[in-house]
N, C-alpha and C positions, 0 to 999 in steps of 0.2 A: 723617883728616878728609876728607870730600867734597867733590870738587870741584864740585858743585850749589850754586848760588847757594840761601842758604836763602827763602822767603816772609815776604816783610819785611809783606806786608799782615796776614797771621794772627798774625805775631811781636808784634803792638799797639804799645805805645810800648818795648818790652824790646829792641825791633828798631832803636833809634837808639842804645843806652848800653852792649849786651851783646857781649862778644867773640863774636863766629861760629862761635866751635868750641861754645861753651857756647849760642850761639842754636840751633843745630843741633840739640842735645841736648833745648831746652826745644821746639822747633817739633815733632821725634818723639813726646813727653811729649803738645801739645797733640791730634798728629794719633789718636793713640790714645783720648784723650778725645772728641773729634769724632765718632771710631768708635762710640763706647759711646753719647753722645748722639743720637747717629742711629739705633742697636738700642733704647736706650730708647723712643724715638718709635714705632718701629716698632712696639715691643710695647705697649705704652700704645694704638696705634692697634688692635691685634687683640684685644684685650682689650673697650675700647670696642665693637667691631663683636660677641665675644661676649654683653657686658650688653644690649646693642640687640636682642639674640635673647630673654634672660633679660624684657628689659622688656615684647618684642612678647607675649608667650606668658603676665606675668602679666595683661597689659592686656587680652588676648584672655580668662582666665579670671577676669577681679574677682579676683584674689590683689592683696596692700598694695605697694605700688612700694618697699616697706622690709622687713627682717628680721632686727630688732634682734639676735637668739641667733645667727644666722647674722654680719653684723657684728662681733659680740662674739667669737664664736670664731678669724674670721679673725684680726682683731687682733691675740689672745693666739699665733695661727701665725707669722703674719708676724715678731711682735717677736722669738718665739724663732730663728727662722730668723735673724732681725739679727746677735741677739746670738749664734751661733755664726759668723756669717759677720765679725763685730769690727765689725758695723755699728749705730750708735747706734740703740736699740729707741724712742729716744722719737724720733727723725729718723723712724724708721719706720712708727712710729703715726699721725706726725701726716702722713705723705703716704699712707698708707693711709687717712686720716681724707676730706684729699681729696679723692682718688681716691671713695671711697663718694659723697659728697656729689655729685659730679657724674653719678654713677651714677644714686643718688634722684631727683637734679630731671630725669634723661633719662626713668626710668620713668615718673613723675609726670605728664610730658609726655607721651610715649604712652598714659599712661591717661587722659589729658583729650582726644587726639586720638580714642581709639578708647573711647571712654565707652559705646557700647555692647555691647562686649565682645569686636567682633572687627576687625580688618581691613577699608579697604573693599571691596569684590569676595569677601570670603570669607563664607562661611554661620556663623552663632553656634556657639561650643558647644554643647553641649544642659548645661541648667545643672541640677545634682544636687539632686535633692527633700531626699536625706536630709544634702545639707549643715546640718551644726550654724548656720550663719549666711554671709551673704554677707563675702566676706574683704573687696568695695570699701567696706565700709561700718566694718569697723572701723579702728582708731588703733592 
């Protein structure tokens, strides 16, 4: 057992009723989660700063702040990925579900900021004749 006083403030109420040897044990358990929660964030934040790239570049070219087949296929990735990793596919869907939605309304918003299709300070694309149809206009 350690001779370290364990952190009775992270320990919550388990830190006034649990032996010490066994608080000890739950406080390493939490500090390891902490860890994970803190890499989650992490990567949740670089992820975010990639779709902010994703959104600036369709809003720059009228592409849909959405992509349903894209969407779709993630999905059916991610849940496999779950369920080999023994992580619930529907826990998985539904924070990938999420995660997208926050995504759309970031693009959506930079397509309402830069409505006219570029950045300000930067010059427009040059927009293609032989596009079949403008992407901002469809659903």
């Amino acid at each position: 057992m350690s001779t370290q006083q364990p952190s009775y403030d992270r320990a919550g109420e388990a830190g006034k009723y649990v032996d010490p040897e066994i608080l000890q044990e739950l406080l390493s358990m939490r500090s390891s989660i902490d860890n994970i929660d803190a890499a989650l964030i992490h990567m949740l934040a670089e992820r975010f700063k990639a779709t902010q790239r994703v959104g600036r570049l369709k809003a720059r070219h009228k592409l849909p702040p959405s992509d349903p087949q894209r969407e779709k296929n993630q999905i059916a990735r991610l849940k496999q990925l779950a369920a080999n990793a023994e992580l619930d596919p529907d826990f998985a869907e539904k924070f990938l579900n999420f995660i997208i939605e926050e995504v759309i309304r970031h693009h959506q918003a930079l397509s309402a900021t830069e409505s006219d299709g570029h950045p300000p300070n930067r010059p427009a694309a040059p927009q293609d004749p032989d596009a079949p149809f403008d992407w901002a206009t469809e659903s």
